[in-house]
C-alpha positions, 0 to 999 in steps of 0.5 A: 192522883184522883185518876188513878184511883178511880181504876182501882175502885172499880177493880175492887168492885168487880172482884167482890161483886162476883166473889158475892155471886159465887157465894150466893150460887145454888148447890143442886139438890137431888132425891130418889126416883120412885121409877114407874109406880102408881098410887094404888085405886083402890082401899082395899089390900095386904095391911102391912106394918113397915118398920122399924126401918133403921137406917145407917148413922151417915146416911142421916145428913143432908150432904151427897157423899162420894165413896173414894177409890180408897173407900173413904166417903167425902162430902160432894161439894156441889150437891146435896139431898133435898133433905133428909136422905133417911127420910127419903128412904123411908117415903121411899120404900113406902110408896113403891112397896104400896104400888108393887102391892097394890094396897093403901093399907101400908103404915110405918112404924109406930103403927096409929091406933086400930091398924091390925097388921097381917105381916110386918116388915122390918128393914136396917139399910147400913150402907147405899153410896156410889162415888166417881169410879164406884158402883151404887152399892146397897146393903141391908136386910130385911125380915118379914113376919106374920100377924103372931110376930112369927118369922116368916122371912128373911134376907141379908142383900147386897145390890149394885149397880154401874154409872157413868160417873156423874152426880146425876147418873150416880143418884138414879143407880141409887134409886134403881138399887132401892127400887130392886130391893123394894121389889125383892120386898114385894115378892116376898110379902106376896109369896106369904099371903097366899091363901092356903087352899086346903086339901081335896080329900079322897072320895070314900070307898064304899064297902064291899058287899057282905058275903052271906052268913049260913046260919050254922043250925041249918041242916047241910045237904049232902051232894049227890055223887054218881058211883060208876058201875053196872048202873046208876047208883046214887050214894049219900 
């Protein structure tokens, strides 16, 4: 009796030892690729204000979620964001829009004592997933204003991109469509903060000469007309 249950001891070991290591295996952890950005050299640059920067509800989670074919979203069960995916968003946007700028002078709302802003960009992303068998999508919209509050620009954006299908191509078409709508950003706070270069005015004409005034109580002479004849006779 003993010998037989010696097996069977074993058995039940081996069984819960791997169900512990299934349990105790790691879940991939995923972030956004930043692309090709630099950490700007120099202080100097644009001030803007970013925010406020609303993100979509489902987004604030730590779990990947899959768009279906049907277009519901499903929870990913072997991976997930390191951390807090709004978050990321936010770091995001800030540091590629600093580096297309070339500018630390970049803040996220709420703005810390004594920063004066020169435009002030607010963001609402409601929408960037990918799943399976669909494209990485981003919907958002964005507005820029000046120092005054005064609207300068504004866009509704729909971006997408394809994929292969795997978690880890579907995470870098996230961040490529992220990355293209940073830049659509950093065009657009260029485009405002031009110097307006003023305008050459004309050289002046310079006045035509006066034609000399006859002061009226000057006598007139009369010209001398010939009166053709038999001679020379001069008529006043």
């Amino acid at each position: 009796m003993t010998a037989l249950r010696f097996p069977a001891i074993l058995l039940l070991a081996g069984v819960l030892g791997l169900a512990g290591c299934t349990r105790h295996q790691q879940t991939p952890l995923y972030q956004l690729d930043s692309g090709n950005i630099r950490v700007p050299a120099a202080e100097q640059g644009i001030a803007v204000l970013i925010g406020p920067v609303v993100i979509a509800d489902y987004l604030q989670r730590e779990a990947l979620l899959q768009r279906q074919m049907d277009g519901s979203l499903t929870a990913s069960e072997d991976a997930r964001w390191a951390g807090s995916l709004a978050a990321e968003i936010d770091q995001q946007v800030l540091r590629q829009l600093a580096s297309r700028l070339d500018s630390q002078r970049l803040v996220l709302a709420p703005a810390t004592a004594g920063f004066v802003p020169q435009v002030r960009l607010g963001l609402s992303i409601t929408r960037l997933d990918s799943g399976p068998q669909r494209p990485a999508v981003l919907e958002a919209q964005w507005r820029l204003a000046g120092a005054d509050g005064k609207l300068l620009d504004g866009r509704l954006v729909r971006l997408e991109e394809a994929h292969s299908g795997s978690i880890v191509d579907q995470v870098r078409a996230q961040s490529r469509v992220l990355q293209q709508l940073v830049e659509q950003l950093a065009v657009a706070v260029n485009t405002h903060n031009r110097p307006v270069v003023p305008a050459t005015p004309a050289p002046a004409r310079k006045p035509a000469p006066a034609k000399p005034v006859v002061p009226s109580d000057v006598p007139q002479i009369p010209v001398a007309e010939p009166i053709r004849g038999e001679g020379e006779v001069f008529r006043f």
